[in-house]
TITIDO-411438 format. One record per residue (C-alpha): residue in three letters; z negated, y, x negated; residue number from 1. Coordinates in steps of 0.5 Angstrom, whole numbers. Example, Ala and Ser with C-alpha at 12.3 -4.5 7.8 and 13.67 -1.06 7.14 Angstrom:
BEGIN
@r = ala&pz = -16&py = -9&px = -25&k = 1
@r = ser&pz = -14&py = -2&px = -27&k = 2
This chain:
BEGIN
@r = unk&pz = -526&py = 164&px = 51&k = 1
@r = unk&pz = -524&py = 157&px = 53&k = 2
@r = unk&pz = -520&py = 152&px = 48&k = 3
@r = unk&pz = -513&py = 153&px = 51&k = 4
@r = unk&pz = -511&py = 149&px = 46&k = 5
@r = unk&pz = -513&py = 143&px = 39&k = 6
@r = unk&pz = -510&py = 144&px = 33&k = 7
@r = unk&pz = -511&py = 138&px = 29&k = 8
@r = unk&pz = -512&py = 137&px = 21&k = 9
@r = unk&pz = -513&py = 130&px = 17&k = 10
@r = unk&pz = -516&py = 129&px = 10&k = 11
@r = unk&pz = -513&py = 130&px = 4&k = 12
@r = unk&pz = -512&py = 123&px = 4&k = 13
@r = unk&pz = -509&py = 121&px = 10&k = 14
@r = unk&pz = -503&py = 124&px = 15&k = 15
@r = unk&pz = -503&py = 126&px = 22&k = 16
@r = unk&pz = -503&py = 119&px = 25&k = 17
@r = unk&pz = -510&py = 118&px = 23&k = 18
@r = unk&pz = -514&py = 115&px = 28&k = 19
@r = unk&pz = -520&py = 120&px = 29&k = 20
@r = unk&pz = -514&py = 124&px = 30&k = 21
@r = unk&pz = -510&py = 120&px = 36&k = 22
@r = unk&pz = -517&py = 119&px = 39&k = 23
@r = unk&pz = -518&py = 126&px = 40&k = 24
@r = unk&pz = -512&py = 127&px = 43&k = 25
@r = unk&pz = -513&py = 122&px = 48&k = 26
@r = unk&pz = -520&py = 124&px = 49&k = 27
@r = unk&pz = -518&py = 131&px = 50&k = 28
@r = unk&pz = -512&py = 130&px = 55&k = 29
@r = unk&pz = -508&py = 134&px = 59&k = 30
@r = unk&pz = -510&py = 139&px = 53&k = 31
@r = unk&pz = -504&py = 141&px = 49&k = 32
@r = unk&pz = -506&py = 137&px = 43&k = 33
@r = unk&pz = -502&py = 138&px = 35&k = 34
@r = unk&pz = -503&py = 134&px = 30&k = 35
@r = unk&pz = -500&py = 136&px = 24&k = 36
@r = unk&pz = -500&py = 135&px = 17&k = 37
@r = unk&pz = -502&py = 138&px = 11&k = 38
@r = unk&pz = -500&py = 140&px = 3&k = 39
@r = unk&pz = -505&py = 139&px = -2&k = 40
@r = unk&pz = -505&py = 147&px = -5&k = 41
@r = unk&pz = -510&py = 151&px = 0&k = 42
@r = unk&pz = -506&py = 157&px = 1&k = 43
@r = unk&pz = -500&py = 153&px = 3&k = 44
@r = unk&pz = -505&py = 149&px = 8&k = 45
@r = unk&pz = -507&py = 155&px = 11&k = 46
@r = unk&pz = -499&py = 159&px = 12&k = 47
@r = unk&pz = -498&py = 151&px = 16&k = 48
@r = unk&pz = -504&py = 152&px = 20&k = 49
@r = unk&pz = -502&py = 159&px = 22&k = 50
@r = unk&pz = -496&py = 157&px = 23&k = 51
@r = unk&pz = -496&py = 151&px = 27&k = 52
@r = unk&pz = -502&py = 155&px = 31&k = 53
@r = unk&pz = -497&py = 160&px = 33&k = 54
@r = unk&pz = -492&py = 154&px = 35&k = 55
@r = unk&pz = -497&py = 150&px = 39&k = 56
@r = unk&pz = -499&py = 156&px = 43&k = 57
@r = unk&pz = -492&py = 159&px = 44&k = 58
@r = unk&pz = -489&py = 152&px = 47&k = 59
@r = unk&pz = -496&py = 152&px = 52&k = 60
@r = unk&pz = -496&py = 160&px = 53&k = 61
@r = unk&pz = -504&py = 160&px = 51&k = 62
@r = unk&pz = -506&py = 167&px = 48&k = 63
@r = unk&pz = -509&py = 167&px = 41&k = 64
@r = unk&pz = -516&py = 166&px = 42&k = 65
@r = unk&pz = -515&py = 160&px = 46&k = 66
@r = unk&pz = -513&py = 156&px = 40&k = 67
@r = unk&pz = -520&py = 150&px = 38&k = 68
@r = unk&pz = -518&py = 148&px = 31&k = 69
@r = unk&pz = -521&py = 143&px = 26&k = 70
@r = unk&pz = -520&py = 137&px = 23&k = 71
@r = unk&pz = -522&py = 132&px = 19&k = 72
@r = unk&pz = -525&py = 134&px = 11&k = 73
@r = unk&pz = -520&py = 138&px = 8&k = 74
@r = unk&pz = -516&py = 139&px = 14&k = 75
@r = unk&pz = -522&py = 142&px = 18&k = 76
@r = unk&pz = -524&py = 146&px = 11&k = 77
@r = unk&pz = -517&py = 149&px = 11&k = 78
@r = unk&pz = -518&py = 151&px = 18&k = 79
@r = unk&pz = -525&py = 154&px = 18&k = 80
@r = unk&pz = -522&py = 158&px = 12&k = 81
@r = unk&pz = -516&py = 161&px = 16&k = 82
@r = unk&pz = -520&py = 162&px = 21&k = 83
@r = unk&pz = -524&py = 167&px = 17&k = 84
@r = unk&pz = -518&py = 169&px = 15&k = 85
@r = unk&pz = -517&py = 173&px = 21&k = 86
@r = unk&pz = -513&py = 167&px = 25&k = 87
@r = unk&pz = -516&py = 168&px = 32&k = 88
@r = unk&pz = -520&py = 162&px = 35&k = 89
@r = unk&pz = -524&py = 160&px = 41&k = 90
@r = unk&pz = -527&py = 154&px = 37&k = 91
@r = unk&pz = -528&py = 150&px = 31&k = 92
@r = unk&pz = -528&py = 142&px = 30&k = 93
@r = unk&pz = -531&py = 140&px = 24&k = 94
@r = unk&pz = -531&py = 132&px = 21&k = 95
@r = unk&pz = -533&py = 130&px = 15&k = 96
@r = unk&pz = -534&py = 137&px = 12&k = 97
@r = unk&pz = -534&py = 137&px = 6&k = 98
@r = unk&pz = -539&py = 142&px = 3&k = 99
@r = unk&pz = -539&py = 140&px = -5&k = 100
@r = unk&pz = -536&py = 135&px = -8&k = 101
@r = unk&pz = -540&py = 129&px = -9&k = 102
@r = unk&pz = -545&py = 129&px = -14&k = 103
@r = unk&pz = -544&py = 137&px = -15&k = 104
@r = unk&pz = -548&py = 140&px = -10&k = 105
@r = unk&pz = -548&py = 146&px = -14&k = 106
@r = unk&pz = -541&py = 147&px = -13&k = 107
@r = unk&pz = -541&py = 150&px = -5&k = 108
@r = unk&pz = -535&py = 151&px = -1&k = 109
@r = unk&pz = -538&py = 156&px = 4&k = 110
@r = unk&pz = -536&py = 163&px = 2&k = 111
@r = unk&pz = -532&py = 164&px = 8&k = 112
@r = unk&pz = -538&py = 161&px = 13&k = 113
@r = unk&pz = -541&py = 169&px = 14&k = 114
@r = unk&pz = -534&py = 170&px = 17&k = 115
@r = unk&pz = -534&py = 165&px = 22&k = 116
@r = unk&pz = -536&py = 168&px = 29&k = 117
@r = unk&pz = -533&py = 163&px = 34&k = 118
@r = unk&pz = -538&py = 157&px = 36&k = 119
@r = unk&pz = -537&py = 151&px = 31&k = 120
@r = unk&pz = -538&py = 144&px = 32&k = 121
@r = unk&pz = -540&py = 140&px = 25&k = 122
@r = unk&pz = -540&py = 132&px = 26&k = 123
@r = unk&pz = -541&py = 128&px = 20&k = 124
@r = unk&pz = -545&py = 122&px = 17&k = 125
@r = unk&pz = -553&py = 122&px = 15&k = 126
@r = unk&pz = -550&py = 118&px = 9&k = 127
@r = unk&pz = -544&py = 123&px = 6&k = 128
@r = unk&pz = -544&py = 124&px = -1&k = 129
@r = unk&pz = -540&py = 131&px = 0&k = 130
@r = unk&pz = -547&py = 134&px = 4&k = 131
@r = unk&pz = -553&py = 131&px = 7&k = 132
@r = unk&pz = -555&py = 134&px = 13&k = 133
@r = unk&pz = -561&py = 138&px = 10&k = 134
@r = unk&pz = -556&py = 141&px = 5&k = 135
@r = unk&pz = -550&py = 143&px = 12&k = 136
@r = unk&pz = -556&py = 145&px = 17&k = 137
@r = unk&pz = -558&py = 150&px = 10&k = 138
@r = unk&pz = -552&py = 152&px = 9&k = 139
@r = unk&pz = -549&py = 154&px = 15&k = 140
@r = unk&pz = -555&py = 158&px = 18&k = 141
@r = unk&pz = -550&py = 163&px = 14&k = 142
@r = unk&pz = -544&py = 163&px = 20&k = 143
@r = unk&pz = -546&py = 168&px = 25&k = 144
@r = unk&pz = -542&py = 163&px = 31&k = 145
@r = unk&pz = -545&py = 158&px = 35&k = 146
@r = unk&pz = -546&py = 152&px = 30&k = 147
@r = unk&pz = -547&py = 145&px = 33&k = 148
@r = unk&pz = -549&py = 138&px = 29&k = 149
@r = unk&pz = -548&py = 132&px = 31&k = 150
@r = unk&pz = -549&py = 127&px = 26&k = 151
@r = unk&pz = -547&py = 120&px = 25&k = 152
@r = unk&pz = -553&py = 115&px = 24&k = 153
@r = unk&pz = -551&py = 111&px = 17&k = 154
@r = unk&pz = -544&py = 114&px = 17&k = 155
@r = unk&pz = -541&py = 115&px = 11&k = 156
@r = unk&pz = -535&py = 120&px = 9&k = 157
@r = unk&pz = -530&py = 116&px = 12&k = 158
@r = unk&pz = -534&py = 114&px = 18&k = 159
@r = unk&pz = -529&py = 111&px = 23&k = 160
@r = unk&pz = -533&py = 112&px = 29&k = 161
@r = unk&pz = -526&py = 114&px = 33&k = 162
@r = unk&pz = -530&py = 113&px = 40&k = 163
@r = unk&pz = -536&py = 117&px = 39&k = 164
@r = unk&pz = -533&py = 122&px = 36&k = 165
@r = unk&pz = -527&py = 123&px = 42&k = 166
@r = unk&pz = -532&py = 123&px = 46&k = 167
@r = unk&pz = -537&py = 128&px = 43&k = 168
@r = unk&pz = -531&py = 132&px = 41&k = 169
@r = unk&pz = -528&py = 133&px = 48&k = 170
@r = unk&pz = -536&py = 134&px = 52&k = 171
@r = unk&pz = -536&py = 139&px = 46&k = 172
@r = unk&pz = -530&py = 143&px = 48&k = 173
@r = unk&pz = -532&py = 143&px = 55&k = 174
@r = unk&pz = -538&py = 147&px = 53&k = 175
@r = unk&pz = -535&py = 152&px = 49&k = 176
@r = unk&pz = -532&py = 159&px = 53&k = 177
């Protein structure tokens, strides 16, 4: 289904201001855009997610499966695991995502993947410590939906290619139905 509406999540590090963030949003207007900010605790960051999802939509009148939904590292990690867990999505909007811890790349974050079956968008830096290109193409030949790489020549975990990835965010959900 066409993205109706963006829910919007930050890294575990920063809040709902971040610029990637307020990029998007400009990016994606008129899109209904939240940009909401997250405890640190994962459960309690998934019922936040659901639970703004639920406002966001209800205030735009847009069905479930409309909503898109993602974010930066751990915003967008907690998104695609309530999404897995049975939020309804159109599509998910993953930045910097964070596949292992540095420097532990046997300890993966991707036991949900097999349950993601909406087209998914990973944009991340060749450079990240959190998971290389050929360690995030490997693992997420697991998620049964569409998945879609972009990578950022050079770019770190913390790239700050605000543009560029309003951009690619934006031509990227006018893709997806």
């Amino acid at each position: 289904m066409k993205p109706g509406a963006l829910l919007l999540t930050p890294g575990a590090s920063a809040d709902r201001n971040h610029s990637t963030l307020r990029a998007i949003e400009a990016g994606v207007a008129p899109l209904p855009v939240a940009r909401l900010d997250l405890p640190t605790r994962p459960a309690a960051a998934i019922q936040r997610i659901r639970d703004e999802a639920a406002a966001l939509l209800a205030a735009n009148g847009k069905k479930p499966k409309s909503l898109a939904l993602g974010g930066r590292s751990f915003g967008g990690r907690m998104c695609s695991m309530a999404v897995a867990e049975g939020l309804p999505a159109s599509a998910l909007v993953l930045i910097s995502y964070p596949l292992h811890p540095p420097g532990k790349p046997d300890n993966l974050r991707i036991e949900h993947f097999p349950s993601l079956d909406v087209p998914c968008l990973f944009l991340s830096g060749t450079r990240d410590a959190f998971a290389t290109p050929d360690e995030l193409e490997l693992h997420t030949k697991k998620i049964p939906g569409a998945v879609t790489h972009v990578w950022i020549e050079g770019g770190a975990h913390g790239f700050k290619k605000d543009d560029e990835v309003a951009a690619t965010v934006a031509a990227w959900l006018k893709k997806v139905r």
